[in-house]
N, C-alpha and C positions, 0 to 999 in steps of 0.2 A: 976324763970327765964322764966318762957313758959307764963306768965302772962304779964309779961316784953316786951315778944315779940310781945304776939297779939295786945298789946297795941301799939309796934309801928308800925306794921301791920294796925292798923285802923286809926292809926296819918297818914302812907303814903296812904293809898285810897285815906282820907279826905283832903288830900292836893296837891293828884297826878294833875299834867295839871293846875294849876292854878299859875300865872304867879306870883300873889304877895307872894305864902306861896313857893318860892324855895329854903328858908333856910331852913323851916321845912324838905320840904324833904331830900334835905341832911342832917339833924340829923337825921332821919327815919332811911334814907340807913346806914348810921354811924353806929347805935346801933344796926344793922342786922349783921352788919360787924363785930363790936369787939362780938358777939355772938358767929358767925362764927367760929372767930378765936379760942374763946374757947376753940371748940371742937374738937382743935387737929388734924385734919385729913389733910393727903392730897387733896387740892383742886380737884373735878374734870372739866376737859375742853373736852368736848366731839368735836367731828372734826366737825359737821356742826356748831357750836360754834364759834368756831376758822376761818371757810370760811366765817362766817357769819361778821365776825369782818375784815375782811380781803377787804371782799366787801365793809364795811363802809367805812374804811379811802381808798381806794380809790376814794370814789366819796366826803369823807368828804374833801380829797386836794385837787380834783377838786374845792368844794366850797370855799375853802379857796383861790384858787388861783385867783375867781373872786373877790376877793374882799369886798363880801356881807356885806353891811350896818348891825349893827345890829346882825352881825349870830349866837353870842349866845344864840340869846332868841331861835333860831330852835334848834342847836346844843345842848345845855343841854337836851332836851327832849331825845335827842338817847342814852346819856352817862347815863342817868338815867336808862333808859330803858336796856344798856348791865350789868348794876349793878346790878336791880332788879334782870335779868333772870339767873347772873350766881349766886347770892344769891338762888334762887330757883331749881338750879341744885346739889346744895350744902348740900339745907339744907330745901327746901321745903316737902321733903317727911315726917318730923315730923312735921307739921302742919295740922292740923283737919279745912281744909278752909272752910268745905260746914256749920261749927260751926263758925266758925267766919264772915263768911257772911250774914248770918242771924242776929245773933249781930249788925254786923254795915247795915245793912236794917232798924233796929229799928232805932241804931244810928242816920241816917240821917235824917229818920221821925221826929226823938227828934229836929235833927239842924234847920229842914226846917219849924216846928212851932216854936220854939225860933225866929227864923230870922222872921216870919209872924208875932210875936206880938210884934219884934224887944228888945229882951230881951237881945239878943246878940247883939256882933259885928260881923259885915258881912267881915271874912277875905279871900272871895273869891272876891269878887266883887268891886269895890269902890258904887256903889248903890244896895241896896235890889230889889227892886223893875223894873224889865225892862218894857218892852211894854205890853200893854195891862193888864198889874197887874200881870206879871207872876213872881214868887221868883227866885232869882240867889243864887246859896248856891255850895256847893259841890258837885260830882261826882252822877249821880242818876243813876248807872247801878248794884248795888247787885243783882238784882234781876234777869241780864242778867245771870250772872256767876250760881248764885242757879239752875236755872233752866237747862243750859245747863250741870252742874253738875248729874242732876235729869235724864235726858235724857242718859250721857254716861254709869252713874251706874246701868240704869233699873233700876231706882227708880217709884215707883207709888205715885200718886198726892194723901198728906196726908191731915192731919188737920196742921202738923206745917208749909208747902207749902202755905196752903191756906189762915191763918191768915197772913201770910208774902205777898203774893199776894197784898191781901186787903190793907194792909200799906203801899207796894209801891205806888203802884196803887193812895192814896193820896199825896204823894210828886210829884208822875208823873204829874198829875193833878194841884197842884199847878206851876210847872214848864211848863206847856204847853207843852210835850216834843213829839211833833210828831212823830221821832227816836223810841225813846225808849220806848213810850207806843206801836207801831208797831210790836220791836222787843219781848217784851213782852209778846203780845197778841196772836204772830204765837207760839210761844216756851210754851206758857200754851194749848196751844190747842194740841201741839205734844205731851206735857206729857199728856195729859189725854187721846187724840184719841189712838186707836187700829187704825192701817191703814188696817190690815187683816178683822178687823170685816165690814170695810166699804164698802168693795166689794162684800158682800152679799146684794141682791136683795132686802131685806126689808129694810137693812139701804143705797141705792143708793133712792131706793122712799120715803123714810121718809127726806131724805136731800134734793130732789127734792121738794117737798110740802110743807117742812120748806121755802126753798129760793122763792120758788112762792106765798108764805105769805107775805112774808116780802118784796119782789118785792111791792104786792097790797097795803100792808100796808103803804111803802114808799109814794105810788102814790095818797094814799088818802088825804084827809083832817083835819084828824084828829090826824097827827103828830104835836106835838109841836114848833110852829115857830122856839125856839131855837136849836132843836135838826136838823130840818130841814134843816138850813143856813149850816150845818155841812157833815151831810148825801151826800150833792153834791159833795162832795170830797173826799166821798169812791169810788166810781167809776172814778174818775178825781184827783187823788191824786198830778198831776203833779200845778192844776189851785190852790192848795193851798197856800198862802201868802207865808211860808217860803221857802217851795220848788220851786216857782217860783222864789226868789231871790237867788235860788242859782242856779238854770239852767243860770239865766243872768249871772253872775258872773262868771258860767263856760266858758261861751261862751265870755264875755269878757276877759277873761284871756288868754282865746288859741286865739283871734286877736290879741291881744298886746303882745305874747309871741314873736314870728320874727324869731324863731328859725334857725338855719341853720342846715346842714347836722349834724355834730358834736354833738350840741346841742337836734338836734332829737334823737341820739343815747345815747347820754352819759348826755342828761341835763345837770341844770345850779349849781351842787352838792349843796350837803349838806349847809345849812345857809340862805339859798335862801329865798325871800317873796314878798309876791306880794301886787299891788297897786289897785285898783278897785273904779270908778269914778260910786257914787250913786245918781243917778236924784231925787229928793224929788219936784216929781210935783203939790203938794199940795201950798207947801212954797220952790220956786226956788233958792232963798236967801239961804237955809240949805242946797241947793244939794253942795255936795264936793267929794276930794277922801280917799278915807281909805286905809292904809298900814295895811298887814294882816301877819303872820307867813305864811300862806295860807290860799286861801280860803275855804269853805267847802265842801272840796271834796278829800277824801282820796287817789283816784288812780290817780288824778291828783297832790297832794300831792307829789308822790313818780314820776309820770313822769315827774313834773319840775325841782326835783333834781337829778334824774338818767335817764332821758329819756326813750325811748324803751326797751331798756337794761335792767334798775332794775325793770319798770314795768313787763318785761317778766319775772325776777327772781322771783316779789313777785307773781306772779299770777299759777306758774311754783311749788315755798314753796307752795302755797295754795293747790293745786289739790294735793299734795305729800301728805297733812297733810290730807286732807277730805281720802282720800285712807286707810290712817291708822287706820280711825275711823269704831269702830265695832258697826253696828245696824245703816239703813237706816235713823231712824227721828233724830240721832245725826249727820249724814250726813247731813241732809237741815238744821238743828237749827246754825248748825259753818255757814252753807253756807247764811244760813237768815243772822246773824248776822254781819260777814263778807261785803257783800254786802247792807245791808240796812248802816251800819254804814259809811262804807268808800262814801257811792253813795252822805249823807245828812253832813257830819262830816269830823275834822282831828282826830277826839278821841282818833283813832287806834292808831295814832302813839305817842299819849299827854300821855294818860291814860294807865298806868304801870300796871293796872290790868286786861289788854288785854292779856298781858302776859303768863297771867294763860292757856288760852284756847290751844296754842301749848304747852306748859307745861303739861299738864293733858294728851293731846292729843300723844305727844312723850313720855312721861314718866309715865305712867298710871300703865303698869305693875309692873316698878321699883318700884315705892312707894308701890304697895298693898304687894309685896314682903320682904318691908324694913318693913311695919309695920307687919307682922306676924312675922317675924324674930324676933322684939321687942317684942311682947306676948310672944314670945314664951322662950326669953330671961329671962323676968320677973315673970316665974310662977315658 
């Protein structure tokens, strides 16, 4: 049965937020369930659970009372999302996640060359191949959760980290994923730095003479054209192609939003989606408008369906949840994540294995407690 499960543990990663696999997921959630059931026990429903669900269907009837074209393709993301997390309240503390993540790291390595020499069928995407030759495939953030795992446990950066790095590190690559090779790259640096040993005198001058190298380095000649066209938008990350299109996008959306008082406070609930009008100056003929669930951008996300209001709730959960966390670099690593994700992304609220991170973060102690009780049971 625990093979059973991880197995469909890696079926819902692999098909979490992706619009055409949502019967899989509800078989996913299904076979977590009759598991569940199993084991006999009385459900638990802890109270921010329950307030938590309380605040939904209030703004989810707000959205239903407009009407929203469409609002199930928004609305199943949340119902998914309250199933995962009371599944994991339930029954997550016998799960070995930081072993099953790694697993499915390979996994997607495995999917994302199958899909490259087109072996498979592409059942995320209706085409393989997007802009600029970049692969469309499944979920590419395992390597978000290992690490932020690495970080809350005081784990030190090993050899099974590093071979796992490297592997992402090529699907990231083959995905172009600006996001998530970002959030990647802060979160491997936080597991390896000492922030203590950095504030001694010889390593503030050795990081000084490092960045004043590579300043000259930069400035020379002798950087390689292609790496160079790149390097401009480490300092300028805003002039970058994708995230230029979505600063417009943001800003088109808050002109055409009209809000009034109401709506600034209480948004246009839960179902909601927006329309955004793309100029293609190249070929004017191709510019049109696109209808989105939202656009990409998570805290805008949450203020078009609950306004002021749920924006202040979730930002309000977030400082609660950073509060609880013990050790400063697992502080900035939720807070990295957090923030890059929702600033470029709606992921947070698509992707069920975001889930984990208040999970681990509220209930950390519980589980190390339920698994020594089990040792301690079986010896």
């Amino acid at each position: 049965m625990k093979y059973l499960l991880n197995i469909a543990l890696v079926f819902l990663f692999l098909f979490q937020g992706a619009d055409k696999s949502s019967f899989l997921v509800v078989l996913a959630l299904s076979f977590l369930f009759i598991i569940l059931i199993q084991n006999r026990t009385l459900p638990k429903l802890p109270a921010y659970y329950l307030f938590a669900g309380c605040i939904y269907l209030f703004y989810l009837t707000l959205g239903l009372l407009n009407h929203h074209p469409n609002a199930q393709i928004d609305i199943k993301f949340q119902v998914f999302s309250f199933a995962f997390y009371f599944w994991l309240i339930n029954n997550g503390s016998k799960v070995d996640f930081l072993k099953l993540l790694f697993a499915i790291n390979w996994i997607v390595l495995s999917i994302y060359f199958l899909l490259y020499f087109e072996v498979m069928p592409n059942f995320w995407n209706e085409h393989t191949f997007g802009r600029q030759g970049r692969i469309l495939g499944p979920a590419i953030t395992p390597m978000v959760y290992i690490l932020f795992l690495y970080l809350q446990n005081n784990k030190k950066f090993d050899v099974r980290l590093g071979f796992a790095l490297l592997g992402s590190m090529v699907y990231l690559l083959m995905t172009s994923n600006f996001m998530n090779v970002s959030i990647v790259f802060i979160l491997s640096l936080l597991t390896v730095v000492n922030l203590r040993q950095l504030l001694k005198p010889v390593y503030i001058a050795g990081i000084l003479v490092l960045g004043i190298s590579i300043i000259f380095y930069i400035k020379s000649p002798y950087v390689p054209e292609m790496i160079a066209s790149k390097l401009e938008y480490v300092l300028k990350p805003w002039e970058y192609g994708t995230v230029k299109t979505r600063i417009s996008d943001l800003n088109q959306a808050l002109e055409n939003e009209n809000f009034g008082r109401f709506k600034n406070l209480f948004g246009e609930g839960f179902g909601a989606s927006s329309e955004i009008f793309r100029e293609n100056k190249i070929a004017p003929s191709l510019s049109r408008t696109f209808s989105f669930q939202e656009i990409d951008n998570g805290f805008y996300y949450i203020y078009h369906r609950g306004g002021w209001s749920l924006l202040s709730l979730f930002l309000l959960s977030h400082i609660y949840l950073i509060s609880r966390i013990h050790g400063f670099k697992t502080k900035i690593g939720f807070f990295v994540i957090v923030l890059i994700t929702n600033l470029l992304s709606i992921h947070y609220f698509n992707y069920l294995f975001y889930l984990l991170l208040p999970y681990w973060i509220i209930h950390k102690r519980n589980d190390v407690n339920s698994r020594t009780t089990d040792r301690l049971a079986h010896r």
